[in-house]
Structures are given as structure tokens and as C-alpha cells.
N, C-alpha and C positions, 0 to 999 in steps of 0.2 A: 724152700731151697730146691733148685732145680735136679733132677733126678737124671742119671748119663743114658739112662735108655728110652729115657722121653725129649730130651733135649739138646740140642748143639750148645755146649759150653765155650768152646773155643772161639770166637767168631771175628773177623776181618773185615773191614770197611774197606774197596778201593774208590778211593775221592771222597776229599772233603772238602764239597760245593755244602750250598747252606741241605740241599736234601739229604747228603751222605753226612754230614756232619747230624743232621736230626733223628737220622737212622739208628747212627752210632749210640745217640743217645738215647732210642727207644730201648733198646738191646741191655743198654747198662742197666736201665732198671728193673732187667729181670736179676743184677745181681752180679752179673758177669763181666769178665774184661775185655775189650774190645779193641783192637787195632785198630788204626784209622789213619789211610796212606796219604799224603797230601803232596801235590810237587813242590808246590812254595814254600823255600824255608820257613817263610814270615808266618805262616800258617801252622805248621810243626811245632814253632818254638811258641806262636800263642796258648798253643791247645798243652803245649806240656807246662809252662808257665802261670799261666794266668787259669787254666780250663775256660777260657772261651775262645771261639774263631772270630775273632774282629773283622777279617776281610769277609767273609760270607754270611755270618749270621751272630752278628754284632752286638754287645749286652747279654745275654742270652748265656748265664753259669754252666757248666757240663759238669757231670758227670769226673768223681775221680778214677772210674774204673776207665773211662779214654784213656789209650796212649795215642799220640799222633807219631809218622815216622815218615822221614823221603826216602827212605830206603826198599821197595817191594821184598826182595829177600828178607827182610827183619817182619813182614805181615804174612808168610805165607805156611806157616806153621798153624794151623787151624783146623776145623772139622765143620763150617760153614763161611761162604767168602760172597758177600754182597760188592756186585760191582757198580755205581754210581758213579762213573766216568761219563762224560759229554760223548754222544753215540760213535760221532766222527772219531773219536780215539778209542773205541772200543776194542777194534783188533789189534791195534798194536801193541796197549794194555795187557792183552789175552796172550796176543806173541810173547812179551814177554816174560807171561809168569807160566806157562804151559810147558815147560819142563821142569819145574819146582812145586807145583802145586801137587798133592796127591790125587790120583784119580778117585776117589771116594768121597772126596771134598764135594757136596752142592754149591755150585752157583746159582747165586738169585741175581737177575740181571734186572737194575733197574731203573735204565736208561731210555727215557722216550723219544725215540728215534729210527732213522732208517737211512744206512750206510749211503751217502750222494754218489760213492764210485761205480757201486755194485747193487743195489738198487736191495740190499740183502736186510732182513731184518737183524737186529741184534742176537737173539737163538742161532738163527741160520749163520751170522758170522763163529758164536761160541760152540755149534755141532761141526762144525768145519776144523776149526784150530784144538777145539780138548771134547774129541768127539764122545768118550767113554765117564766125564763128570757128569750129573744130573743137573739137569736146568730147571731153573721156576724163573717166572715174569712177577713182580713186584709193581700195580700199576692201581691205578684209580684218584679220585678226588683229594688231595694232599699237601696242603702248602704247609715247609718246612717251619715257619713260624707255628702255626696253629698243634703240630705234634708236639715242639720241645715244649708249647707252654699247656702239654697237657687238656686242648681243646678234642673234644671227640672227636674220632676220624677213623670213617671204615674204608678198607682198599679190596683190591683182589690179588690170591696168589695164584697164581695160576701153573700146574708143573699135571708132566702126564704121568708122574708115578704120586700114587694120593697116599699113600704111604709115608713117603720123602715128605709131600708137599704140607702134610699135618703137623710131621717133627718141625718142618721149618714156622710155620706158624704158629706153633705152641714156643716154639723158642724167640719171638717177636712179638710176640701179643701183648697187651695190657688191655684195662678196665679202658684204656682211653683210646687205644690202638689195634683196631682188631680187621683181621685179615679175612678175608672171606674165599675160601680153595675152589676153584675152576681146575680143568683139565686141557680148556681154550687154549694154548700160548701163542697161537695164532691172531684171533680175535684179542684177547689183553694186549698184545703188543700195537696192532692198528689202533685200537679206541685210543691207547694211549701217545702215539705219534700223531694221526690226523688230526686229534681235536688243537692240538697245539695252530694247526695249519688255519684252521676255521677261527681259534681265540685270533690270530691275528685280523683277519676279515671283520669278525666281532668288534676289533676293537676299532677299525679303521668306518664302521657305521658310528661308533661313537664319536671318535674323531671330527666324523663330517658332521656331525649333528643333525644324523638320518633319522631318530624316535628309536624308542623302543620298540615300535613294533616291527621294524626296518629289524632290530637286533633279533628279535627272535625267531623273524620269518630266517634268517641267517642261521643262526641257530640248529632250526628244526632241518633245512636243507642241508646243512651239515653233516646233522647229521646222518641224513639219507647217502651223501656222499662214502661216509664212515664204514654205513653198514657195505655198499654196496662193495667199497674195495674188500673188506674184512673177509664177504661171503667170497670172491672171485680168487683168493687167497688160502681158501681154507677153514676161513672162521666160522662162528655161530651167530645169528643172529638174538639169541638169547643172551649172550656175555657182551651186546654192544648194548643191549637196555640194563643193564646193570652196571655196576663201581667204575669201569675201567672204561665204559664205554658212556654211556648217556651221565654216569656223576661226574667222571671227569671234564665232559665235554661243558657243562652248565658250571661248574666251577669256575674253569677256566676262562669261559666268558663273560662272567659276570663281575670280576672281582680284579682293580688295579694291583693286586698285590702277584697277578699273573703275571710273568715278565713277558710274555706273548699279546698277551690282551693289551698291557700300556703300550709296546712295540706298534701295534697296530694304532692306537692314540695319536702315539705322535706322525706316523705314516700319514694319517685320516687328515692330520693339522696340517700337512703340507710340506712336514721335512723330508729330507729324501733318508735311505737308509742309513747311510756313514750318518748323518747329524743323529737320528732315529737310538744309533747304537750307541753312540759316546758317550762315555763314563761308564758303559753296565759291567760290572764284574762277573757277571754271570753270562753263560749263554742264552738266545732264547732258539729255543731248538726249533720251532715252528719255521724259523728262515732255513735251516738246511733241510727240515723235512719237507715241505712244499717245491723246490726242485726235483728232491727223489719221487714224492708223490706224485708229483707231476708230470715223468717221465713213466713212473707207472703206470698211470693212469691210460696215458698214450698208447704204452705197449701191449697192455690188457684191453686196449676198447672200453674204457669206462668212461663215463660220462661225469665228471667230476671237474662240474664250471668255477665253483666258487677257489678251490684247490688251486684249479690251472691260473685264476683270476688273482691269488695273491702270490703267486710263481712271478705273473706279469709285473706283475707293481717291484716284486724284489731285484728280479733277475733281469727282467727286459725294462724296467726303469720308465714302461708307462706312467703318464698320469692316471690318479685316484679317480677325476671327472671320466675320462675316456674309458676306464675299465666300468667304474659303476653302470655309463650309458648302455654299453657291452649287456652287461648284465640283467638288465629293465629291458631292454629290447631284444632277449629272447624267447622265443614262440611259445604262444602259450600250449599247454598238454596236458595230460590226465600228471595228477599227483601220482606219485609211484616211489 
């Protein structure tokens, strides 16, 4: 039984996509009840009715300790509040419950993104609007199927009070889900937003039926990409070879169950993005982070081709053939 001065008992899901829906249910099994905000009615009434979410993560029994709610005022009574909202809606989410939430409450944000208006990470939008809550980044190698059916999976948490950052981990951990604390929230939050940018490029060598070794020359250049924004930001280059940074990145490209990586599939086959997106219930975040990236990148002087190269295919609606040639035919140079 969990103990009140080792653990956040009360605890708050906002979003239930199929990751905050898996969340929810990692938490319950330590025992405790868990809120979990959803906008869609259809969603609400599955999770109180049935305990599963059929629109995001379908078949898949929950937890009796879920409640689901459309309500944010009925979630915000708590003493831990994970936010798993799509990053683009992050602030307005945060607007709205920043006069209702207590300042003592930690937020775990964990959303892999990077605002397209304001080029801001997700911390930098949440130290702006509830400057005086404690932040952690929730990030690394993690498909929401493989948590709820109990498949092994290590992440990173990353918060700069390791104090805070331990309660929240011991209060989300399990034998199968275990959290590994950084003090990065800099570097977790890039590993986690780029690599999404690269799984598309990844997937668009598969698409074209470039080889494998076409994917993981991509890949590795990726990752160079990853590190280089991470360090010009703040980051460490030790938290991008680790969870959030080099697991995540190898996950995400190797595996169709990435909604990133098949995004780039069907790009690679020839359809353009509107065909690309039709039907996904989900977002794949890699298409709004590669504009922000991209714009960074620009602004920062970094040199980050593969980034700028799936910006082109999204935003400026190049062809796959014309950007790849782009790509082979720039100058050769020392690895760096």
C-alpha cells in the first residue's frame, strides 16, 4: 500500500489519447484512482461504462480505479497532474486550469512537441503560464500498447528538483514500467520531439524502398541532428544517448506501430499529406514538430538537413524524388 509521504495518491490524467489513456492505467496499478480528462464525450462514457477507450486504444480492459471526465474542473483536485495533451494544445489546456490547479501540484508533461507559433518547448510554455508548479518531462521509448499489456518499458523522468522527481517515479513505477530520473528537461524534451521529425524521414526510406542501410545511415544522422539542436538549447549530450534520446529515436523508427514512422510510409509511397493523414485518430506529432524544428534550426544556425528535408515534403509539398536528390548530392565532409 502506498505510503502519503512517499507517494502522490491523488493523481490526474489530462488526455486520453491512447498514451494518456496507458498512463492512467500504469498509475492504477499502483492501487490508486486516477482521473482521466477526455474531450470527447464518446470517450468519457466508454471509459466509465465499458472501462475501455475504443476510440484510442481499442480491446484493451482498464483499470476500475479510472474515472474518465469532460469536465477539467472535476480532474483538478489532486496532488499529481500528468499532462498528455497534443503539444499544439498545450497552452491553452494549461490556460485553462492555472487558476484552479494548486501551486504544489507537480506537473509531468508529457507531450512530445514543440509549440509551431512560438517555437517554445512545452516546460517553457508551462514556466510561463504556472510558473511556481514543479515540472518533470515524461519521455523515452514507449508505445501505449506495449505498457497497458504489461510489456517491459524503461522511460526518463526528467525534473530539476530530484526530490520531486523520485516521489513522482516511485508513484508510476512498476516491475514493467520503470522510470529512469535525469535533471536534463532540456535534452528529454528535444530527444523526444526530433526523433518524431527523423521517424518520419525513416519511414519515408522505407516507403521508397531505399534498404536498410539507407534507414540507418538516416538514423544515425538523426541523430547527430538531435544532439546538435539539444546541445545549442541547453541540453546534455549524455541524456540524448540514453531513453529519451537514442531509445526513443531507434523505436520510433523501426516499428509501424509508430504513427510517425507509417506517416512517413505512406509519404515515401507517393501520397501526399491530406491522403497520408485520413482516417488517423491520432496525431502524429512529427508533422508540426519539423516546421517548429525547422524554423529553429534556421534561427539557431544549425545545420539540420534531414529536419529541414521533411519540413519540405510537409509544408512546401516538394517531391520525395527531388528532396532525396537534394540530399545525396550534398558535399561530402568529416563525420561530425
Amino acid at each position: 500500500m502506498n505510503k502519503n509521504n512517499q507517494y502522490y495518491k491523488e493523481v490526474s490524467v489530462i488526455g486520453a489519447g491512447a498514451w494518456g489513456t496507458a498512463l492512467a492505467e500504469v498509475i492504477s496499478r499502483q492501487g490508486n484512482k486516477v482521473n482521466l480528462w477526455a474531450r470527447e464525450n464518446n470517450v468519457v462514457k466508454s471509459i466509465n461504462t465499458s472501462k475501455t477507450n475504443d476510440l484510442y486504444l481499442p480491446n484493451i480492459k482498464l483499470s476500475e480505479h479510472i474515472n474518465a471526465h469532460n469536465n477539467l474542473s472535476d480532474v483538478l483536485n489532486c496532488d499529481l497532474m500528468l499532462m498528455v495533451t497534443p503539444s499544439q494544445f498545450m497552452r491553452s489546456i494549461l490556460t485553462d486550469i492555472k487558476d484552479n490547479l494548486d501551486e504544489s501540484v507537480p506537473i509531468v508533461l508529457c507531450s512530445k512537441g514543440i509549440e509551431t507559433k512560438t517555437l517554445n518547448l512545452m516546460s517553457e510554455i508551462a514556466e510561463a503560464i504556472m510558473p511556481n508548479n514543479t515540472l518533470a518531462i515524461l519521455s523515452g521509448p514507449s508505445f501505449a500498447i506495449d505498457v497497458v499489456n504489461n510489456k517491459p518499458t524503461a522511460v526518463t523522468l526528467a525534473c530539476k528538483d530530484l526530490d520531486t522527481g523520485k516521489k513522482i517515479a516511485d508513484s508510476i513505477n512498476l516491475p514493467t514500467f520503470r522510470p529512469y530520473l535525469s535533471e536534463d528537461v532540456i535534452g528529454a524534451q528535444i530527444g523526444g520531439a526530433t526523433k518524431n521529425v527523423i521517424a518520419i524521414a525513416a519511414g519515408v526510406v522505407e516507403g521508397q524502398n531505399l534498404g536498410d542501410s539507407a534507414r540507418a545511415a538516416t538514423i544515425a544522422r538523426g541523430y547527430t541532428e538531435i544532439n546538435r539542436l539539444a546541445v545549442a538549447l541547453g541540453g546534455k549530450e549524455e541524456t540524448l544517448s540514453g531513453l529519451s534520446g537514442m531509445g526513443d529515436l531507434l523505436l520510433t523508427c523501426n516499428s509501424k506501430t509508430s504513427r510517425n514512422f507509417s506517416l512517413g510510409i505512406k509519404l515515401g509511397q507517393g501520397l501526399n499529406v491530406k491522403e497520408a493523414t485520413n482516417n488517423l485518430s491520432s496525431v502524429a506529432e512529427g508533422m508540426y514538430s519539423a516546421r517548429a524544428i525547422d524554423k529553429l534550426s534556421n534561427k539557431l544556425d544549425i545545420d539540420m538537413p534531414i529536419t529541414n528535408a521533411v519540413n519540405d515534403l510537409i509544408e512546401k509539398n516538394r517531391s520525395v524524388d527531388e528532396i532525396i536528390d537534394d540530399l545525396l548530392s550534398r558535399p561530402l565532409k568529416k563525420e561530425k
